[in-house]
N, CA, C and O of each residue as an XYZ file, in Angstrom:
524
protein
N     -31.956     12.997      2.542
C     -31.483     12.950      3.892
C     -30.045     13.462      3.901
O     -29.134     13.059      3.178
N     -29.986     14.378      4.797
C     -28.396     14.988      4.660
C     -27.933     14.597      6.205
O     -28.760     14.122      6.983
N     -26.629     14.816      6.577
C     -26.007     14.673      7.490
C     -25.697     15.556      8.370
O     -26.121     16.649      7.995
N     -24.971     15.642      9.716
C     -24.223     16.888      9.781
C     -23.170     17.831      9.127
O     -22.193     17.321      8.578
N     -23.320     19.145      9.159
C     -22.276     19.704      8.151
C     -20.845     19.564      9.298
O     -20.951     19.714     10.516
N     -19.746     19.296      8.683
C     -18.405     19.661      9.088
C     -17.840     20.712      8.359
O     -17.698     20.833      7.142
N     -17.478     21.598      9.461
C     -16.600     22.621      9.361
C     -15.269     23.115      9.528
O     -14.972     23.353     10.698
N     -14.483     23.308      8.758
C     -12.922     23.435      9.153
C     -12.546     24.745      8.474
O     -12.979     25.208      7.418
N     -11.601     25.260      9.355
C     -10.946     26.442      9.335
C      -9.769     26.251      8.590
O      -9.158     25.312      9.100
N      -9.032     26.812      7.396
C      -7.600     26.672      6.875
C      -7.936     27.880      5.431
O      -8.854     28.488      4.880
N      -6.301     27.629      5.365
C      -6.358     28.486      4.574
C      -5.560     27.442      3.425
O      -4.977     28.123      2.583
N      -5.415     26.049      3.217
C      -4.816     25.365      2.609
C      -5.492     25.067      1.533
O      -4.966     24.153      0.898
N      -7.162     25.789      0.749
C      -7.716     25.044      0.001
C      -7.501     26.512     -1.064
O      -8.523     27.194     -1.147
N      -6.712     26.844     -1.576
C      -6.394     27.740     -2.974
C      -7.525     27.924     -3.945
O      -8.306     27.125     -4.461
N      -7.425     28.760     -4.002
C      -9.036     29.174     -5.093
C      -8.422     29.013     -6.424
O      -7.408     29.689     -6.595
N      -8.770     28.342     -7.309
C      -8.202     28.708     -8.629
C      -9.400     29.823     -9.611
O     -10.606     29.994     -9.439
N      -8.499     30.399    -10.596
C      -8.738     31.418    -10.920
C      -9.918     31.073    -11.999
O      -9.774     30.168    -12.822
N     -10.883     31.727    -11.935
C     -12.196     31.258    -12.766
C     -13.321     30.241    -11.918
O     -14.539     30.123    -12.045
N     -12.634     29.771    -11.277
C     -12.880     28.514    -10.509
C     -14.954     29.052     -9.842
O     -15.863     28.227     -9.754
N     -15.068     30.356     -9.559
C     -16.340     30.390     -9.525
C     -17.561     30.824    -10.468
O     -18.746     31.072    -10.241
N     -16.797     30.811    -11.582
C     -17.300     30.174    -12.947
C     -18.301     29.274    -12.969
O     -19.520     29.442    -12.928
N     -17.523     28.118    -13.050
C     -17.962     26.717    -12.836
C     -19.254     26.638    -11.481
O     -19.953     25.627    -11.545
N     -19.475     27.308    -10.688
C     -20.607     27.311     -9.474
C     -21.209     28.474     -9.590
O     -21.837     28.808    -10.595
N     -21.073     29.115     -8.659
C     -21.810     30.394     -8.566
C     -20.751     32.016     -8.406
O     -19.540     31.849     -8.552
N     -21.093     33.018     -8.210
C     -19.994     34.053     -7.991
C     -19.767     34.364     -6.144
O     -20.548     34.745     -5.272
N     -18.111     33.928     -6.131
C     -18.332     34.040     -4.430
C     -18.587     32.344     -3.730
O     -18.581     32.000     -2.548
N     -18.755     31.681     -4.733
C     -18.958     30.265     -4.311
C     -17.965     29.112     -4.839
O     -18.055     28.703     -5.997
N     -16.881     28.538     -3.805
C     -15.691     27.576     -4.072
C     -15.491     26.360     -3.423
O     -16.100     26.067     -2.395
N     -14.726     25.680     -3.927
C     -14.346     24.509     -2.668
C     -14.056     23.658     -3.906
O     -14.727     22.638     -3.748
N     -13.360     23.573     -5.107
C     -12.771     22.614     -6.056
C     -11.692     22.198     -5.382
O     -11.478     21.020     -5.668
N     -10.790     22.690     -4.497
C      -9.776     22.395     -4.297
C      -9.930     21.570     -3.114
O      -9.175     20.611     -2.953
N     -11.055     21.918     -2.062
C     -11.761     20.881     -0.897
C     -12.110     19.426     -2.039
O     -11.688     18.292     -2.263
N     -13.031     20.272     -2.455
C     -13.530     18.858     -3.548
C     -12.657     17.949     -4.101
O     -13.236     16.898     -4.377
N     -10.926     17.953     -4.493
C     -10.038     17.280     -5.017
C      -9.688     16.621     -3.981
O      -9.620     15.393     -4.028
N      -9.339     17.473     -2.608
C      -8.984     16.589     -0.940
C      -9.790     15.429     -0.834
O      -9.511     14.265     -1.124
N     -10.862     15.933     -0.362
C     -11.888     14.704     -0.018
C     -12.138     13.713     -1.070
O     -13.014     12.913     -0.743
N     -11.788     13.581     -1.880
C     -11.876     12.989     -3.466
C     -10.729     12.107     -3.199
O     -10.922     10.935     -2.874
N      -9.926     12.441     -3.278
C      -8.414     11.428     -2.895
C      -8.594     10.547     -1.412
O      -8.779      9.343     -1.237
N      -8.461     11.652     -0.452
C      -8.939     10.707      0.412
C      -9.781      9.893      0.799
O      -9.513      9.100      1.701
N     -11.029      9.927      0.164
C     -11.981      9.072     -0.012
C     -11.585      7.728     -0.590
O     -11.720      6.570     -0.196
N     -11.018      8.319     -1.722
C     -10.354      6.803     -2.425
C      -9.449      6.085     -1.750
O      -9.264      4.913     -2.077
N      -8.757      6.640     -0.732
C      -7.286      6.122     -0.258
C      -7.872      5.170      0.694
O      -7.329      4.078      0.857
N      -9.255      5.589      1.530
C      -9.894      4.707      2.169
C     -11.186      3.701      1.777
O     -12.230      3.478      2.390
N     -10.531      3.041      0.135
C     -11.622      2.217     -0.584
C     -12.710      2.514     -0.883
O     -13.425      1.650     -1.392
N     -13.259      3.966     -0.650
C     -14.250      3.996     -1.369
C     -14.254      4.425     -2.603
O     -13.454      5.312     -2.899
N     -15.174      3.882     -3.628
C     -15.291      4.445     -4.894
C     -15.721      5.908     -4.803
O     -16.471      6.312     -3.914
N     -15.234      6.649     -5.719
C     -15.698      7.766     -6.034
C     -15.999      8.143     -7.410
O     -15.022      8.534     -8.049
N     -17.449      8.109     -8.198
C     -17.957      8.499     -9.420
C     -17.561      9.914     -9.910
O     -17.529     10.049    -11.133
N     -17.314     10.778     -9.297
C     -16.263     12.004     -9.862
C     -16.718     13.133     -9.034
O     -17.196     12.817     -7.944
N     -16.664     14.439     -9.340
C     -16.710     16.125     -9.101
C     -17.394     16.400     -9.544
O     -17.050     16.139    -10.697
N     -18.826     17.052     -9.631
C     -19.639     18.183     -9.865
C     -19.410     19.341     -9.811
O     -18.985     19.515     -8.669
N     -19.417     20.284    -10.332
C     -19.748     21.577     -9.889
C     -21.159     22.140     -9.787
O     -21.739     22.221    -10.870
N     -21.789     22.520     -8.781
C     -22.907     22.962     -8.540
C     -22.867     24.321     -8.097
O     -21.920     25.080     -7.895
N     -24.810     24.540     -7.929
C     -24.538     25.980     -7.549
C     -23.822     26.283     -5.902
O     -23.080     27.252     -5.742
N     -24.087     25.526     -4.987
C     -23.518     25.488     -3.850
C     -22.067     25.049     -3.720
O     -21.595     25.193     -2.593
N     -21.315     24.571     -4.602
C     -20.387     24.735     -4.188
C     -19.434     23.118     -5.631
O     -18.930     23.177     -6.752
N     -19.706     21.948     -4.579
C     -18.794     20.768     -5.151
C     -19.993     19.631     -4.891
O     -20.734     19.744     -3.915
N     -20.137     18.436     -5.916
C     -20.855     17.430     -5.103
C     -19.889     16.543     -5.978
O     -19.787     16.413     -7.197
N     -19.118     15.899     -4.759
C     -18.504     14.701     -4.759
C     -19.340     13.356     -4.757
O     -19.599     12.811     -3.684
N     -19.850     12.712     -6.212
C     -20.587     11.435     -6.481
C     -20.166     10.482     -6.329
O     -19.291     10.198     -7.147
N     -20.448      9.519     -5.359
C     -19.839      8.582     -4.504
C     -20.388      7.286     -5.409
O     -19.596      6.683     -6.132
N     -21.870      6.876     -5.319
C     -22.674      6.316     -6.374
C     -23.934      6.839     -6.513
O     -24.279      7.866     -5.930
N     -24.820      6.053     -7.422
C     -26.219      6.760     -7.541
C     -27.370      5.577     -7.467
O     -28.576      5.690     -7.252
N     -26.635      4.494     -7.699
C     -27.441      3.188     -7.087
C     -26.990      2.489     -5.910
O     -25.888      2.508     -5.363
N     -28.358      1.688     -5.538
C     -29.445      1.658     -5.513
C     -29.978      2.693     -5.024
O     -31.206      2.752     -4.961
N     -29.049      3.917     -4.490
C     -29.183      5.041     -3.635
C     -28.444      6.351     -4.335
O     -27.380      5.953     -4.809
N     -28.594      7.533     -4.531
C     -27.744      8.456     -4.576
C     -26.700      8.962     -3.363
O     -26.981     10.018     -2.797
N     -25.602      8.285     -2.988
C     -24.848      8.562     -1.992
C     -24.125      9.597     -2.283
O     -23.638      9.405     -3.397
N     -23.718     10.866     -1.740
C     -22.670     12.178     -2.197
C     -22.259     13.204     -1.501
O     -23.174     13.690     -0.837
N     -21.202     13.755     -1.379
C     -21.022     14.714     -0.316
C     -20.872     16.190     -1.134
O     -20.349     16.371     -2.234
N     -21.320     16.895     -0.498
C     -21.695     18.295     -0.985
C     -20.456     19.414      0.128
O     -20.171     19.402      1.325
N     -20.052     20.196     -0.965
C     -18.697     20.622      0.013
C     -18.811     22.109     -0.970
O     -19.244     22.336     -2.100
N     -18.249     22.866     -0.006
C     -17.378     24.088     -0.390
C     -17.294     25.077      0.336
O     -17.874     24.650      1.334
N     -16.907     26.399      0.646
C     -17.142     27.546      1.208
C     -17.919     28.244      2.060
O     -18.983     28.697      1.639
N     -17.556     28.435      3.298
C     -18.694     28.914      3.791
C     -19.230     30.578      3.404
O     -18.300     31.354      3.185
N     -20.641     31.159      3.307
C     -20.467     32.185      2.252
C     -19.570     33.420      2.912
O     -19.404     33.955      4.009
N     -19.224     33.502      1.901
C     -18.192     35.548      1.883
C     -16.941     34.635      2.452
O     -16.145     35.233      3.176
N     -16.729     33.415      2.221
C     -15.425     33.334      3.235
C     -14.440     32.661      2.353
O     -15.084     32.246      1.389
N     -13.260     32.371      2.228
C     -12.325     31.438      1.659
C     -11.048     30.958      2.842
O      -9.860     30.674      2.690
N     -11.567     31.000      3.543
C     -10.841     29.979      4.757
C     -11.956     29.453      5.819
O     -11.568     29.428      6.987
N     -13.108     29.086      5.601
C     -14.075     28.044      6.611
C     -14.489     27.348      5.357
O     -14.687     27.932      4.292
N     -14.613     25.997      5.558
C     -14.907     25.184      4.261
C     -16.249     24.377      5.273
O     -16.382     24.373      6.496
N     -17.152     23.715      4.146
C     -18.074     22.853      4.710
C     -18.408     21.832      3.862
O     -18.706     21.966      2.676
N     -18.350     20.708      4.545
C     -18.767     19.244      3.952
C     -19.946     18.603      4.587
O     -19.916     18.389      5.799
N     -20.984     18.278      3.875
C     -21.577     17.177      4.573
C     -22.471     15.880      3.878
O     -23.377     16.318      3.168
N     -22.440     15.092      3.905
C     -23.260     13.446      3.280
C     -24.567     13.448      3.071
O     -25.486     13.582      3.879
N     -24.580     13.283      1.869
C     -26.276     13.344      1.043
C     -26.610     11.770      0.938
O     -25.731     10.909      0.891
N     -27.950     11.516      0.910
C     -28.520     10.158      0.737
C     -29.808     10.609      0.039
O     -30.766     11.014      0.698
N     -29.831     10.514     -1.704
C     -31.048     10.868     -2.313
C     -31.857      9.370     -2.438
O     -31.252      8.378     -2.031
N     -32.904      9.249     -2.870
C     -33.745      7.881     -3.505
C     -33.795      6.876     -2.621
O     -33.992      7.007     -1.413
N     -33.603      5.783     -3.258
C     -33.568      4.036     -2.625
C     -34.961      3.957     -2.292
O     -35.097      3.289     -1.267
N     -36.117      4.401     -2.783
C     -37.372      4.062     -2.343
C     -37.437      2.240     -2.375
O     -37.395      1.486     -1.403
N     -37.523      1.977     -3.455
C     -37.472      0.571     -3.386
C     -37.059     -0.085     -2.801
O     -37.785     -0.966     -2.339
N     -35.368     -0.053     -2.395
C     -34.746     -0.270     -1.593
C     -35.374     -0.615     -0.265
O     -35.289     -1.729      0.252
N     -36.061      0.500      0.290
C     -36.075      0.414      1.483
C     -37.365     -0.504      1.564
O     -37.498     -1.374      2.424
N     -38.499     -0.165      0.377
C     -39.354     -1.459      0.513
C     -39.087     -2.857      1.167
O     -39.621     -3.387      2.141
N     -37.970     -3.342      0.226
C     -37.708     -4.617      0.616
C     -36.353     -4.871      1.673
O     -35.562     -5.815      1.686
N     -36.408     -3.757      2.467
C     -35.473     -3.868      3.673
C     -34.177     -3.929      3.264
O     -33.448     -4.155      4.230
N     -33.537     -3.815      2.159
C     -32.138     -3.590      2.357
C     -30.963     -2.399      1.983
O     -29.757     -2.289      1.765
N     -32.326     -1.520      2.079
C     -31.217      0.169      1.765
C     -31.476      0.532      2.966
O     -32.630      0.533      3.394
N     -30.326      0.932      3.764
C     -31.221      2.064      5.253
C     -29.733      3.284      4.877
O     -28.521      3.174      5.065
N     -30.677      4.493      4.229
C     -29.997      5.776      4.276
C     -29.490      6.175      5.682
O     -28.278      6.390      5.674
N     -30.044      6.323      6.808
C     -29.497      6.785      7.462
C     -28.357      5.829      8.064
O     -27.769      6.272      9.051
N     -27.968      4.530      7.567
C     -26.847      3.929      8.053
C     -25.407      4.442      7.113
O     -24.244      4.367      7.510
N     -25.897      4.992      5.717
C     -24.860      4.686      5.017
C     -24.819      6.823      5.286
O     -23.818      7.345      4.796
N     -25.459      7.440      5.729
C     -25.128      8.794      5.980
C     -23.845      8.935      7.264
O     -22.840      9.622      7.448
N     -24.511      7.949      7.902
C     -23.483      7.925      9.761
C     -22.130      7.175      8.527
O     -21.215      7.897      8.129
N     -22.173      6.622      8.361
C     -21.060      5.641      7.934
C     -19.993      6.622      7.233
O     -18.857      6.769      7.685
N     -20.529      7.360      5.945
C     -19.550      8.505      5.083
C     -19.698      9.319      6.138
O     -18.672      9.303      6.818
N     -20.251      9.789      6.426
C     -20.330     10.935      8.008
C     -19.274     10.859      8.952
O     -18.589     11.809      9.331
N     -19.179      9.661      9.316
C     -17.951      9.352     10.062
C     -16.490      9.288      9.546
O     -15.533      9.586     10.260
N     -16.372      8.844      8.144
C     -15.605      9.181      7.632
C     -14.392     10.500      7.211
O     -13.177     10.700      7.197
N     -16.065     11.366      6.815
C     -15.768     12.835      6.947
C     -15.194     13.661      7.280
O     -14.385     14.445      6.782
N     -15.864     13.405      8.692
C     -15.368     14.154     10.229
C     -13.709     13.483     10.216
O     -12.800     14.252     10.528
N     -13.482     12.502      9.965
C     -11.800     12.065     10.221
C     -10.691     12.766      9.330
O      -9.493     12.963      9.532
N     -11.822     13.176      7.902
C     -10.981     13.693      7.271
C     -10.543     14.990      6.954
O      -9.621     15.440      6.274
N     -11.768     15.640      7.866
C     -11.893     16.868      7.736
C     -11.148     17.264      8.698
O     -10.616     18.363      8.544
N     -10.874     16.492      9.995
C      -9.654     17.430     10.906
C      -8.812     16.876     10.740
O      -7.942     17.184     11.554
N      -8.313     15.648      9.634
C      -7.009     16.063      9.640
C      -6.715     16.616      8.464
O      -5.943     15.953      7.771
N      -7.177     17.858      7.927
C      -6.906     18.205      6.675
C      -5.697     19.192      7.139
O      -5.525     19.543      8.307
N      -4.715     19.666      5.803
C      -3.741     20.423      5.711
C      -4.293     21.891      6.683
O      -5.223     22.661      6.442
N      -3.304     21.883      7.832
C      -3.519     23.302      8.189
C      -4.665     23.690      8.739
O      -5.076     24.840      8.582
N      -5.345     22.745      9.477
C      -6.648     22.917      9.898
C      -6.394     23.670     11.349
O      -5.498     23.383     12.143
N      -7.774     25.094     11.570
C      -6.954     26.176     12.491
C      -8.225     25.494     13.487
O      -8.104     25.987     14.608
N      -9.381     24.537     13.439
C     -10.519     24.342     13.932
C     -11.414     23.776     13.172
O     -11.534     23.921     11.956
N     -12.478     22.692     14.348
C     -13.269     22.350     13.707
C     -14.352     22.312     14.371
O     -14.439     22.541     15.577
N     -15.517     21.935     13.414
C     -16.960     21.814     14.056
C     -17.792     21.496     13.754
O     -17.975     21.921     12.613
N     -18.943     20.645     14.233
C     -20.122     19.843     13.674
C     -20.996     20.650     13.838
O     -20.858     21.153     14.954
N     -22.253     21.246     13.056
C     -23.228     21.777     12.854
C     -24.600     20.557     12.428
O     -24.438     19.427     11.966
N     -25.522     21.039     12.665
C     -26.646     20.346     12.418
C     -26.832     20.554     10.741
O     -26.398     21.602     10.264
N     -27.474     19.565      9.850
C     -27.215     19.643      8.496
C     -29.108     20.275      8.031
O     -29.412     20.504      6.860
């Protein structure tokens, strides 16, 4: 279950050099991925670390009883539109016995998101897309 994507315009997220190495060619957002990483923490949530994937960054929030994580980076051909949005993998069991509901804990980091995503450094615009 994914969320809506957020979108922000800046030119404040620096590509480091090699940096699409680590993902794909043409594909970034380590430096989104370090933002939302801090700020995540600053607002108590744990954060299990940085991925690099082929799409971009997956910021691992936890993986029990649920895989909670936000998936971020670049929008393609671009290095000033960035995109974030909240993953909810598993919890089958969970939801058996009524006390995982993914789509509460998607709205919940979701909402988060969106707060952090416009107020990021230098933001020229923003926007919610369907995920």
């Amino acid at each position: 279950m994914q969320g809506p994507n957020h979108v922000i315009r800046t030119t404040e997220f620096p590509i480091r050099p090699g940096e699409d190495a680590e993902t794909n060619p043409g594909v970034f957002g380590r430096a989104l991925a370090d933002y939302l990483s801090a700020q995540i923490r600053s607002r108590g949530v744990s954060v299990e670390g940085v991925i690099p994937e082929d799409f971009g960054y997956c910021i691992m929030l936890r993986r029990k009883p649920l895989r909670l994580w936000i998936a971020c980076g670049n929008r393609s051909g671009r290095t000033d539109e960035w995109i974030a949005s909240a993953v909810a993998e598993g919890g089958l069991v969970g939801r058996f016995v009524g006390n995982i509901h993914p789509a509460l804990e998607i709205d919940r980091i979701s909402e988060m998101l969106g707060e952090i995503m416009r107020a990021a450094p230098g933001v020229e615009s923003y926007s919610l897309e369907a995920g």
